[in-house]
C-alpha positions in Angstrom: 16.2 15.8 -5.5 17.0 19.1 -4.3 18.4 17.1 -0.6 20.2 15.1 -2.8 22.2 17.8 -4.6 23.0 19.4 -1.3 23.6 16.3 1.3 24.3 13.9 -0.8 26.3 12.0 2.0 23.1 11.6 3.8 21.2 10.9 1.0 23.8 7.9 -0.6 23.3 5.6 2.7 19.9 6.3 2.7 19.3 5.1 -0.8 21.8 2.1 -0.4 19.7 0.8 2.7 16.6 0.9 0.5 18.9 -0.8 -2.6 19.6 -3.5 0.3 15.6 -4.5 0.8 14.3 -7.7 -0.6 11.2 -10.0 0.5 13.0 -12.2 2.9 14.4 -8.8 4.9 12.5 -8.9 8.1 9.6 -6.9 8.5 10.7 -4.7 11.5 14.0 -3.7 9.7 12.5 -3.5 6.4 9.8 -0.8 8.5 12.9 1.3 9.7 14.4 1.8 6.5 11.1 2.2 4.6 10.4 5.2 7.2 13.9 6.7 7.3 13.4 6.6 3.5 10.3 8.5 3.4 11.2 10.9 5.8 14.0 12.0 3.2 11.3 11.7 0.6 12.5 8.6 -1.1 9.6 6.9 -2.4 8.9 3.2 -0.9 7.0 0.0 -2.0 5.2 0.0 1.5 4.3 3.2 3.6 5.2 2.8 6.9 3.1 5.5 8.1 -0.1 3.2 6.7 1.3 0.1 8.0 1.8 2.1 11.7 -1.7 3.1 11.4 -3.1 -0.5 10.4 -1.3 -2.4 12.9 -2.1 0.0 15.7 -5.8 -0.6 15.2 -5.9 -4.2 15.9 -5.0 -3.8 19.1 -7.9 -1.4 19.4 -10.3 -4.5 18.3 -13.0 -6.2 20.4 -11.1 -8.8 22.3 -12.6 -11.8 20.6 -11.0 -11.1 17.5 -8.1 -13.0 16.4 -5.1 -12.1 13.5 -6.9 -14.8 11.7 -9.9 -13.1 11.3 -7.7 -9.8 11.1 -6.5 -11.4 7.7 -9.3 -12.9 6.4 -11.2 -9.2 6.7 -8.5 -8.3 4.6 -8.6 -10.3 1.9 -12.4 -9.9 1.9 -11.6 -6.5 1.4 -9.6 -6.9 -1.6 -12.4 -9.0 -3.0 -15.0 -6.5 -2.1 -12.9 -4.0 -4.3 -12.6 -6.3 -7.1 -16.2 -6.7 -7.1 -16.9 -3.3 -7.3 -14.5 -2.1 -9.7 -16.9 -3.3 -12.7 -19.6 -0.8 -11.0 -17.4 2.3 -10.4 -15.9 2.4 -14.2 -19.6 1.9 -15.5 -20.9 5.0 -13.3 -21.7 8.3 -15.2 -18.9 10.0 -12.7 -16.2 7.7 -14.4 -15.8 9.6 -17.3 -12.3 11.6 -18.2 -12.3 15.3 -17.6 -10.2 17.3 -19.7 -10.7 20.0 -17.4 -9.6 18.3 -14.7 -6.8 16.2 -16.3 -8.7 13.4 -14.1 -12.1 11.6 -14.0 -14.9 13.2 -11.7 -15.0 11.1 -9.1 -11.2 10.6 -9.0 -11.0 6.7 -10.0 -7.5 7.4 -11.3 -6.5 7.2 -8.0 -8.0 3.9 -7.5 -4.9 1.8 -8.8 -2.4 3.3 -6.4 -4.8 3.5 -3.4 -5.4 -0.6 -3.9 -1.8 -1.3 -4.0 -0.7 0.7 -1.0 -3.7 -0.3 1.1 -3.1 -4.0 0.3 0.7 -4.2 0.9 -0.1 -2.4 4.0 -2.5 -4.3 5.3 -0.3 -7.6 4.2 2.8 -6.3 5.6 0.7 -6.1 9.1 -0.3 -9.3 8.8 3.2 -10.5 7.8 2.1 -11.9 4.3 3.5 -12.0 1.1 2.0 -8.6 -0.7 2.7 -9.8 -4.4 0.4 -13.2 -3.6 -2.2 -11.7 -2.5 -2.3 -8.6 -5.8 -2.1 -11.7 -8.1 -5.3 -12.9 -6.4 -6.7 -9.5 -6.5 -6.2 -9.3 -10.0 -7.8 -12.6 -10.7 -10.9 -12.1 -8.8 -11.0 -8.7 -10.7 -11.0 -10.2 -14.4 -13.7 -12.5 -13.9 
């Protein structure tokens, strides 16, 4: 806010650029304007910084994997989570803390974790990051 107030005609193109994003941008430009953007701490929908990290260690893989099984370790991810999310809210630890203006073992952080994790790990793997939450969401109810 304050960068805005002071160089606001660095901060307006910025801001447009980040307007400009949809789902059919491609993934390499959407990356460069998602991390010009959060260098001038504009908040985006996918952290580039994650999504530098993620794709980086594939390449450090053993050789016989393949983005296919990349993926698929993803999604069993997701389902692992939704599995476990039944287990963590009936723990003892899942309990608000006034004190803390939080739970104990900080599940409040759980729902934004998932989300940037997952488009992350989608936007590596060039998939569409609202599919996949729906599915997560799903497997989460049952």
């Amino acid at each position: 806010q304050v960068f805005s107030q002071h160089c606001p005609f660095l901060m307006g193109p910025i801001e447009c650029l980040t307007d400009v994003v949809t789902p059919d941008t491609d993934i390499q430009v959407t990356l460069s304007i998602f991390e010009v953007a959060s260098a001038a701490g504009i908040p985006c929908e996918v952290d580039p910084a994650l999504v530098n990290v993620l794709g980086g260690t594939r390449t450090g893989m053993e050789e016989g994997s393949s983005p296919e099984e990349d993926y698929k370790v993803s999604c069993l991810l997701l389902v692992f989570v939704a599995v476990t999310l039944p287990l963590m809210a009936a723990d003892p630890a899942s309990l608000y803390n006034p004190e803390l203006d939080g739970y104990n073992n900080n599940l409040h952080c759980l729902a934004k974790a998932i989300v940037q994790v997952s488009a992350a790990l989608f936007t590596v793997h060039n998939k569409n990051i609202e599919t996949h939450l729906k599915e997560f969401l799903l497997v989460s109810a049952l």
